[in-house]
C-alpha positions in Angstrom: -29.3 -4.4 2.1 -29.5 -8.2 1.8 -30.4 -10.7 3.9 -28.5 -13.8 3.8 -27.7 -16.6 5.8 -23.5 -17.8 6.7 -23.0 -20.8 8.8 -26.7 -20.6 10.3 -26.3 -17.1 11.6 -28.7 -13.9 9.8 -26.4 -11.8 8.8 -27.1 -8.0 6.4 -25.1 -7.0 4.3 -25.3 -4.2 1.2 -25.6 -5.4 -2.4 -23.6 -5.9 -5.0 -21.0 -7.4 -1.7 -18.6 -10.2 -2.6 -19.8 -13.1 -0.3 -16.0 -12.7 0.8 -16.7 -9.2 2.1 -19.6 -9.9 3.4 -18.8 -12.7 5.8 -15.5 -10.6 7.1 -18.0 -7.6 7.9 -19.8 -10.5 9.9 -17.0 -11.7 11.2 -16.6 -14.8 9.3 -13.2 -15.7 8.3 -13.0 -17.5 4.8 -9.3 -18.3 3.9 -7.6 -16.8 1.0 -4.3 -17.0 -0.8 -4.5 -14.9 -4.2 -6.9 -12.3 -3.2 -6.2 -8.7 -2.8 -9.2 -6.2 -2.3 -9.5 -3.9 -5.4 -6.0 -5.5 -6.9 -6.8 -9.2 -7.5 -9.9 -10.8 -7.3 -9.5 -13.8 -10.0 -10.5 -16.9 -7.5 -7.0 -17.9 -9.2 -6.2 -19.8 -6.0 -9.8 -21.8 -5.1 -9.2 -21.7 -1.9 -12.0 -19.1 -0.6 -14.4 -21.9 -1.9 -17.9 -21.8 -0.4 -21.2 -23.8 -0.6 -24.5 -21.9 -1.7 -27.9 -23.7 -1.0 -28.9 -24.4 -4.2 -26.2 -24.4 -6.5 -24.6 -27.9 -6.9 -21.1 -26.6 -7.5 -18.7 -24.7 -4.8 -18.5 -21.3 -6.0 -15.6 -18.8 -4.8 -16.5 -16.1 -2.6 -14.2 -13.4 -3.1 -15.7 -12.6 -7.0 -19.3 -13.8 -6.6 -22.0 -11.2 -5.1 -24.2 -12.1 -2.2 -28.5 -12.4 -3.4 -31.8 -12.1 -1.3 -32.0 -15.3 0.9 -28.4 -16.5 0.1 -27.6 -19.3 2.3 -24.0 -20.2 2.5 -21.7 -22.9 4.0 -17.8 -21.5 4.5 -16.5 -24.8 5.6 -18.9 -27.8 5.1 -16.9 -31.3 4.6 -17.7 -30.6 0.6 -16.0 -27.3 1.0 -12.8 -28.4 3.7 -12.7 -31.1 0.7 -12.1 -29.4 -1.7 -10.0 -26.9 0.0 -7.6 -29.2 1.0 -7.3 -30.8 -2.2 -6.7 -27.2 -3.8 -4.1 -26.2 -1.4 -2.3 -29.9 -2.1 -2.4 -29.2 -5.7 -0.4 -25.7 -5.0 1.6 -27.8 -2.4 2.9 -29.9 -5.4 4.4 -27.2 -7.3 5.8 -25.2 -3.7 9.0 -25.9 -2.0 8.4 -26.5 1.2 11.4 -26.5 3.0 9.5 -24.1 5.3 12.4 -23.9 7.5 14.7 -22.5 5.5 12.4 -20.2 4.4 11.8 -16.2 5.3 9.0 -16.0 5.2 8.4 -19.5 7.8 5.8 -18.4 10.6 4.4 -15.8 8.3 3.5 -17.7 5.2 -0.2 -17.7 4.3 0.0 -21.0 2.8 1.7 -22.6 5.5 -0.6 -21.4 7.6 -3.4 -22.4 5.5 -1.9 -25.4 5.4 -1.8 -25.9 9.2 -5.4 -25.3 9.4 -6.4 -27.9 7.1 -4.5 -30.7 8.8 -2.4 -31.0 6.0 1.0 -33.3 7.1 1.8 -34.9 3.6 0.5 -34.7 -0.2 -0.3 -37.5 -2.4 0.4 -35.7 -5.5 4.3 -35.8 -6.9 6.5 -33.1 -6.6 7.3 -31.0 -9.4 9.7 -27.4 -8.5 9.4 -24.7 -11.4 13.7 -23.7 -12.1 14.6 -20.3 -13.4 18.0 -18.6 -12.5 18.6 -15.5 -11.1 21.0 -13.0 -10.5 21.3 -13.2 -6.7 23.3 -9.9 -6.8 19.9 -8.5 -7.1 18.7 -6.9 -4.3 15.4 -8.1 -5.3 15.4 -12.2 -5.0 12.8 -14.2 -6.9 12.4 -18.1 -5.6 10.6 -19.8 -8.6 10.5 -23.0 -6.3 8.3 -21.0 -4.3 5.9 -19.4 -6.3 2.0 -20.2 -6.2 1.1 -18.5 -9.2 -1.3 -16.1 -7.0 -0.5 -13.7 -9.7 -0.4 -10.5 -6.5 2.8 -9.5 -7.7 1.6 -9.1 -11.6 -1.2 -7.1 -10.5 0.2 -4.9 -7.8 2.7 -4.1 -10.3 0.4 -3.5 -13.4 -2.8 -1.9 -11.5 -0.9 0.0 -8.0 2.7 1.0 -9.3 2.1 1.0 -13.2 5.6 -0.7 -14.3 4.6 -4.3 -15.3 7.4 -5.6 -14.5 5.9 -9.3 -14.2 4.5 -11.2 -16.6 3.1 -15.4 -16.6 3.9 -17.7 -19.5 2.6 -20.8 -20.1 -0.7 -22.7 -19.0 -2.0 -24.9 -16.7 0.7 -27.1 -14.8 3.2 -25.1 -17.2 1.8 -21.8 -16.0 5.2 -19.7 -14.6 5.7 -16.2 -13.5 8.6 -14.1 -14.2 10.3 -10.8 -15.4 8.0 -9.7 -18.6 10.0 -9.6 -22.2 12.1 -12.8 -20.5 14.1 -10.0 -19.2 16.6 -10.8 -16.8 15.6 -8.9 -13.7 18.7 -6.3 -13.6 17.9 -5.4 -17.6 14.5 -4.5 -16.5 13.0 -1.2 -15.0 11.9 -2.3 -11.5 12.0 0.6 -9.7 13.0 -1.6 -6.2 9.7 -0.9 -4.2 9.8 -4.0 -3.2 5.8 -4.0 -3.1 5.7 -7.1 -5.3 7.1 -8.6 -1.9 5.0 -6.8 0.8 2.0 -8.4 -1.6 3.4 -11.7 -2.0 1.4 -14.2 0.4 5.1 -16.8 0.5 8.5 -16.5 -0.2 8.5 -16.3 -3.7 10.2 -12.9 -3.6 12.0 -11.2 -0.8 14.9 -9.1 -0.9 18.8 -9.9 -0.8 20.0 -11.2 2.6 22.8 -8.9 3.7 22.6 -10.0 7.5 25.7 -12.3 7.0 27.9 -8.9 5.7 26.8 -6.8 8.8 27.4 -9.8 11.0 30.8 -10.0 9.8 31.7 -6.5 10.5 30.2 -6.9 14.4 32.8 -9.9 14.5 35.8 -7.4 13.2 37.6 -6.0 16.1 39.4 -4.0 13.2 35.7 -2.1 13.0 33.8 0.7 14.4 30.4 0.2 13.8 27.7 2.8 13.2 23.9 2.5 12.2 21.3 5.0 11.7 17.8 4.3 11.9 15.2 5.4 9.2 12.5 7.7 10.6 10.4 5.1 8.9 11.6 2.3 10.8 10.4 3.4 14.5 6.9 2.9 13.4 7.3 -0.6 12.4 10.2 -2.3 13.9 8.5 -3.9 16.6 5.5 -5.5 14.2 7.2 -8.9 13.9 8.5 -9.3 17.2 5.4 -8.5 19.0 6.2 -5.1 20.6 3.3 -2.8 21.3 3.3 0.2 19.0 3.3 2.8 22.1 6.4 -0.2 23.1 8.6 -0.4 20.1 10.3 3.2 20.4 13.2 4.5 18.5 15.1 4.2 22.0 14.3 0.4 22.4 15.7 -0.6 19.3 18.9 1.5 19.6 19.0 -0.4 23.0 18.2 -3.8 20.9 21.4 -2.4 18.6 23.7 -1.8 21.3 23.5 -5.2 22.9 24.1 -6.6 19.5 27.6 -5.0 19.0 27.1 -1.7 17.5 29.4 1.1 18.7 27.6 4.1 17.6 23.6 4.1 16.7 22.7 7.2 15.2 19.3 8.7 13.8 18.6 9.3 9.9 16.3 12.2 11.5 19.6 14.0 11.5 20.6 13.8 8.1 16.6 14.3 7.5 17.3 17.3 8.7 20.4 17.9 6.8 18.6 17.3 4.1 15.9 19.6 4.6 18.3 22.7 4.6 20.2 21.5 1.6 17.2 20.8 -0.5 15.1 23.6 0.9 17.9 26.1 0.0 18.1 24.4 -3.4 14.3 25.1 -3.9 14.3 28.7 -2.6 17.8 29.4 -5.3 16.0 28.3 -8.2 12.6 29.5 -7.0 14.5 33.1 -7.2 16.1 32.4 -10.4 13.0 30.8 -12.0 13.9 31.5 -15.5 17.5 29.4 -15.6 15.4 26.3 -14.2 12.8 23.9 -15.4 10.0 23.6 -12.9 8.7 21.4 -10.6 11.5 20.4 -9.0 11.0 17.0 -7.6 12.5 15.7 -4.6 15.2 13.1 -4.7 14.9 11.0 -1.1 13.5 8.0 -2.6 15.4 5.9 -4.8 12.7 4.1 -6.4 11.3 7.3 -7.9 14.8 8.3 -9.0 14.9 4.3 -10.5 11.6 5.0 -11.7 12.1 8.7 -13.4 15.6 7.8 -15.1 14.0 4.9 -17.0 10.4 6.0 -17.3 11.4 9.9 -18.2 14.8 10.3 -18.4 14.5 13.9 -20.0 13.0 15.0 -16.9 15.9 13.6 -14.8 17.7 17.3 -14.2 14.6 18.5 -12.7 15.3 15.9 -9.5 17.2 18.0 -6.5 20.6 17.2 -6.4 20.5 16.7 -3.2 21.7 13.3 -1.5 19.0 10.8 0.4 19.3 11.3 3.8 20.4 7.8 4.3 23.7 8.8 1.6 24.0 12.2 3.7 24.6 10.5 6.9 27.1 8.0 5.4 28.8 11.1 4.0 29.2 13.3 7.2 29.8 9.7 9.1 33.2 8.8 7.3 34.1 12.3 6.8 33.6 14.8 9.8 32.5 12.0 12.0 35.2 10.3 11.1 37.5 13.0 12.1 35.3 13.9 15.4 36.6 10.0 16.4 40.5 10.9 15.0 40.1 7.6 12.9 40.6 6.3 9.1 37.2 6.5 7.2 37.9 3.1 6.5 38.2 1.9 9.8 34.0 3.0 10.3 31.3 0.3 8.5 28.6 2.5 8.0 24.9 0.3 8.3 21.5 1.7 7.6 18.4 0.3 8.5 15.1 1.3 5.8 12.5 0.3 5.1 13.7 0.0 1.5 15.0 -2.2 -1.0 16.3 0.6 -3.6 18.3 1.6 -0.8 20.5 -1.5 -1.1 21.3 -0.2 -4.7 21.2 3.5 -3.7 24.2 3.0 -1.7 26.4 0.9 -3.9 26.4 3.7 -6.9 29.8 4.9 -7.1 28.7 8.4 -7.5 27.7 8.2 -4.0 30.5 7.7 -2.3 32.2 11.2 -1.6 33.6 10.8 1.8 37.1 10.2 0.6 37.0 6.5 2.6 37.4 3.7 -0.3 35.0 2.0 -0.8 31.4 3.3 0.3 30.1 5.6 2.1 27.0 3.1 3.5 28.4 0.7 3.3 25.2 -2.2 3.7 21.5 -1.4 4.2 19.2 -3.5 5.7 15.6 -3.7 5.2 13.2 -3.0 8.6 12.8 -7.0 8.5 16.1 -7.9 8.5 17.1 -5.9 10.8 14.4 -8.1 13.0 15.4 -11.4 12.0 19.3 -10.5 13.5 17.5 -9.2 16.8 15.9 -12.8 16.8 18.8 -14.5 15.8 20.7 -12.7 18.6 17.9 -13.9 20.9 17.1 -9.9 22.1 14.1 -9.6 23.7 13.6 -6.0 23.2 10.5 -5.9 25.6 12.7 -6.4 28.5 15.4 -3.6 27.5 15.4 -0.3 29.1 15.3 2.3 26.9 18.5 3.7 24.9 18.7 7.1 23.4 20.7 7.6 20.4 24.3 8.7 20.6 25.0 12.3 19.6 25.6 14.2 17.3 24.4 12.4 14.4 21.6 10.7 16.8 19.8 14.5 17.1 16.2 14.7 14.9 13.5 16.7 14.7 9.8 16.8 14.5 9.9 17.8 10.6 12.7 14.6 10.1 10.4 11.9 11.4 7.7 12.7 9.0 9.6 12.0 6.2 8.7 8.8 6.9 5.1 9.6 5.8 3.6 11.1 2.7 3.8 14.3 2.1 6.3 14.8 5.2 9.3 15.3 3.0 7.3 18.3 1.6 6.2 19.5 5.2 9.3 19.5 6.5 11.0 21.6 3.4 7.9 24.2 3.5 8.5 24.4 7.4 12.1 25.4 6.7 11.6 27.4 3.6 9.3 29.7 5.2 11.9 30.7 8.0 14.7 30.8 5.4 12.4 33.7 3.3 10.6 35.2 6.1 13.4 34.9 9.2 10.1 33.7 11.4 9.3 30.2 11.8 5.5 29.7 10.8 2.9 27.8 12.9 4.0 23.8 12.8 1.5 22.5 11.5 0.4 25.1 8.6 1.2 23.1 6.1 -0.8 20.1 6.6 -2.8 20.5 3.7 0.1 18.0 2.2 -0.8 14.9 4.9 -3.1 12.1 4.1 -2.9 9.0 2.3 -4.7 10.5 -0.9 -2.2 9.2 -3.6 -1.7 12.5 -5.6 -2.5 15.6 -3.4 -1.6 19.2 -4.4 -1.8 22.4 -2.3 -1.0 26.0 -2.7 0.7 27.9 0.3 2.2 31.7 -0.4 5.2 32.9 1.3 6.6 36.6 1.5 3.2 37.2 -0.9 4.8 34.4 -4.0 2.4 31.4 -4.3 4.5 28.3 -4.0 2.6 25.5 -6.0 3.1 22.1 -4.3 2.0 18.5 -5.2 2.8 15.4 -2.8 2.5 12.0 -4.9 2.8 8.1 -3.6 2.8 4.9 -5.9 4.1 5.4 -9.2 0.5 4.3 -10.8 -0.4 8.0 -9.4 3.2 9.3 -10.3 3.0 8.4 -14.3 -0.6 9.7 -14.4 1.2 13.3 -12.3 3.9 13.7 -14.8 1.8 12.8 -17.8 -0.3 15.6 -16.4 2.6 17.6 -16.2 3.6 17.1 -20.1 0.1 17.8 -21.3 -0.2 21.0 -19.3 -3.2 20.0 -17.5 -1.2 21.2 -14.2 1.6 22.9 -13.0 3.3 23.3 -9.9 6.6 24.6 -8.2 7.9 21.8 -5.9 6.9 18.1 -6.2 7.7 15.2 -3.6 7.1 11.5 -5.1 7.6 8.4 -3.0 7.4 5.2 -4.9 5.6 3.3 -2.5 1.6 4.0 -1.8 1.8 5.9 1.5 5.1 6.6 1.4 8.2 4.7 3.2 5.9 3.7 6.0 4.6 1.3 3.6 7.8 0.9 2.3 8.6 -2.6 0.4 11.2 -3.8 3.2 8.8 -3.3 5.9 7.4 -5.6 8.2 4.4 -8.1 6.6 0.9 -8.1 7.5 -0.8 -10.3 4.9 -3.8 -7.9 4.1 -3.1 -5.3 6.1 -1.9 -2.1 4.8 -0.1 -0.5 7.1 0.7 3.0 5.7 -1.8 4.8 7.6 -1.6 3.6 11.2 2.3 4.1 10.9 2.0 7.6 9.4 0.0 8.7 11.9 2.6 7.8 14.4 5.4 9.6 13.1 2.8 12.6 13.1 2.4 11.8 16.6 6.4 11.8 17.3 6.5 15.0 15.2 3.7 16.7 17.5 5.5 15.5 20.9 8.7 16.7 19.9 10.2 20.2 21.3 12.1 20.5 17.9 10.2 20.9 15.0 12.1 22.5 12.3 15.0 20.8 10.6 16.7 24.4 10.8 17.0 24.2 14.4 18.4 20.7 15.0 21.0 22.1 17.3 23.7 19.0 15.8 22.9 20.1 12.3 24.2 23.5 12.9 27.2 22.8 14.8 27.9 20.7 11.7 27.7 23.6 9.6 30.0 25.9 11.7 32.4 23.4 11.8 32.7 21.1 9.0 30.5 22.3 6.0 30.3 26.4 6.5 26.4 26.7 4.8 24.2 25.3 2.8 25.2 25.0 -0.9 28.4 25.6 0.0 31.4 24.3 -1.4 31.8 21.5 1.1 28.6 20.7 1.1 28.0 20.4 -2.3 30.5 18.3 -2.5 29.5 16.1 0.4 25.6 15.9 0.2 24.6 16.4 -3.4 24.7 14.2 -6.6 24.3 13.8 -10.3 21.3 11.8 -11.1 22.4 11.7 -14.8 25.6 10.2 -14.0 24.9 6.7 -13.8 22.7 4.6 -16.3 19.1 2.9 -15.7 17.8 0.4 -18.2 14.8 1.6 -20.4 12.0 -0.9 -21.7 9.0 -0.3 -23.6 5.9 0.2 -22.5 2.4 -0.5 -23.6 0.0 3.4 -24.3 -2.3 2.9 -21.3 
């Protein structure tokens, strides 16, 4: 330990402590803009600027260590100086037209800003232009972009893609899709945690508010939503709810006074998804030799983006098995559909993830099966944009009584709403896959071996006396480094589940943002804490799932179903880029 001195108070602190860390542990706030802990700690930005006794110039705090007797000023008049000089500097190079902006009222800089007095800039103007496909369901704002250099390393270091790349120096410096790729040629995966890490609105993902809007408006319409198991643990961030406050129930309530006709639960077609994808695993598990093994799970589009461009030869090794958010648009405009006695074309079908591959997920042609034209989910909205339309709407979902979903397709389970965490996918499938081999359900919670936030876990459970192999992987830093495992040999396993964002979808890129904050963990634990309250905990005995079966789809991997709620991965095309030997 170390004894230093911050703004006149003693303070300890261990060695070899940024002065940044340091004075948070105190409780000192020193402002940052480019810094993430671990990820990016280049002083790119100068605004964590701080004054040591005895060193004439400002040093930054967030890359320089804290000495023995260390007596430091976080906002002198030399320091607020030059702070605000820095953050006018980054000012003349931003748009900002804050209120046009997303990201207005939860911008860092503008914040920053705020604090520093700052009302006008002396330096001119000059706005970085680069176009850009705004088809994309990832949007980059050049105009906007600080040159923080968060989204090259969260890339690079966390998911392991490199999709961004600088060019230039100084004033010229500009940040953009490596190769001078346009964004669609490249392999982004979608996680959208460039975003989540971005401290503006550089990037943020295509605004489809204005389509679901219009189909409220159309009395020609029935309108449907289903709600992510994700999204309950997070809806309510941005609009100030209470976690214990912001249930599934109050936003369904928050949904019905904005228009909707029908708001379902993706915990249902969780489940659906469970039996399809858990009777998949157990046919090939008995048939090992006609199969390559692991077989990985196929829920999150990202990793599918990410596996078709990264390993493509591995791609027949995903389940076929639809998402559950393509599952429920399936059994919506089909057996729904006929439940109602209506066209599938008369139902828009909305989901709400916390996801931005899911806007691409669901415009693949080769999922949409539900004989409607045109798609079977037909929009998805992230978790934030489904918040800004309860703001525009002026809801305030504190005051609404609670809703619960309609039936059938608003019936879930325990095992559904962890999917939302990692390693709940595989939980959920092992929960059911011990009933479907034994006929006994096991104890709930036997396989929890797979929870945590570790990035690549692995556990072995056995079931009728055959060990099943498992691995549960988040980030696709930690994916690359489990498959390149998997081609040296250095492991092997049975069944994989691989979410592309670290912690899963709780900290899914189309969640709501916390600048510093990650957020995986206190959500995860909250769908473990829906899961443990719930009196269903198996997807097999989701009472609407298996009327669904008697009446519509017969059994698992049946005809109907396989026709309905499975896919070819290797049926449409992902664009392939080199990539650097690590």
């Amino acid at each position: 330990m170390v004894n230093i001195t911050i703004n006149g108070q003693s303070c300890r602190a261990e060695e070899n402590r940024t002065i940044l860390q340091a004075a948070r542990e105190n409780g000192i706030t020193i402002p940052t803009l480019c810094y993430l802990e671990g990820i990016n700690e280049i002083g790119a930005c100068r605004v964590c600027l701080v004054e040591v006794a005895g060193i004439e110039r400002l040093v930054t705090a967030c890359n320089n260590t804290v000495q023995e007797g260390m007596v430091i000023q976080t906002n002198s008049p030399k320091v607020r100086e030059a702070r605000r000089v820095n953050v006018e500097l980054i000012l003349s190079q931003h748009d900002v037209q804050c209120a046009t902006c997303v990201r207005s009222g939860n911008c860092s800089l503008q914040t920053l800003a705020n604090d520093l007095g700052i009302l006008e800039s002396a330096y001119s103007k000059k706005l970085p232009q680069m176009k850009w496909n705004q088809e994309f369901p990832l949007i980059r704002d050049a105009g906007k972009c600080i040159k923080c250099m968060r989204c090259v390393q969260i890339c690079e270091k966390v998911q392991g893609l490199g999709i961004w790349d600088i060019s230039g120096t100084g004033g010229r410096t500009t940040v953009g899709v490596s190769g001078g790729r346009p964004i669609e040629a490249s392999d982004c995966a979608l996680c959208g945690q460039c975003i989540t890490h971005c401290p503006v609105g550089a990037l943020h993902e295509r605004d489809d508010t204005g389509k679901v809007f219009r189909a409220l408006a159309d009395p020609d319409k029935i309108t449907v939503v289903q709600i992510a198991p994700a999204v309950r643990a997070a809806w309510g961030e941005s609009l100030g709810l209470k976690r214990e406050d912001a249930t599934v129930e109050r936003l369904a309530a928050a949904l019905k006074q904005m228009g909707f006709d029908y708001v379902f639960d993706t915990n249902f077609a969780a489940d659906l998804t469970i039996m399809e994808e858990g009777s998949e695993f157990i046919d090939k598990l008995s048939h090992k030799e006609d199969h390559d093994f692991p077989m990985f799970t196929s829920c999150c589009p990202g990793w599918v983006r990410f596996l078709k461009s990264q390993y493509p030869d591995m791609v027949h090794q995903l389940s076929s098995a639809k998402s559950p958010q393509q599952m429920f648009g399936a059994i919506a405009k089909s057996y729904y559909a006929e439940l109602l006695d209506v066209p599938p074309d008369k139902l828009f079908c909305l989901s709400i993830m916390p996801c931005l591959a899911k806007k691409h997920e669901c415009a693949l042609p080769v999922m949409n099966d539900a004989y409607a034209e045109g798609r079977d989910v037909d929009a998805s909205l992230t978790t934030r944009e489904v918040d800004r339309m309860i703001k525009a709407e002026h809801i305030n979902p504190s005051m609404l009584a609670e809703t619960p979903c309609d039936p059938p397709l608003g019936i879930g389970t325990g095992a559904a709403v962890i999917f939302g965490a990692t390693g709940g996918v595989m939980e959920a499938a092992l929960r059911s896959a011990y009933f479907l081999v034994m006929g006994k359900n096991p104890e709930p919670d036997m396989f929890k071996d797979v929870r945590g936030l570790e990035g690549w876990k692995e556990a072995t459970y056995e079931i009728a006396g055959i060990p099943i192999r498992t691995a549960v992987v988040s980030g696709l830093g930690n994916t690359r480094r489990l498959i390149e495992a998997l081609r040296r040999k250095d492991v092997s396993y049975d069944f994989v589940e691989v979410m592309a964002c670290p912690g899963g979808c709780a900290g899914g890129g189309g969640q709501p943002i916390t600048d510093g904050c990650e957020l995986a963990g206190v959500r995860g634990e909250n769908l473990y804490q829906l899961d443990r309250q719930n009196k269903l905990r198996f997807s097999h005995e989701n009472p609407a799932v298996l009327q669904v079966y008697r009446d519509y789809l017969e059994k698992p991997l049946g005809h109907k179903s396989h026709q309905l709620l499975h896919t070819d991965h290797e049926a449409w095309t992902m664009p392939l880029a080199p990539h650097k030997e690590k």
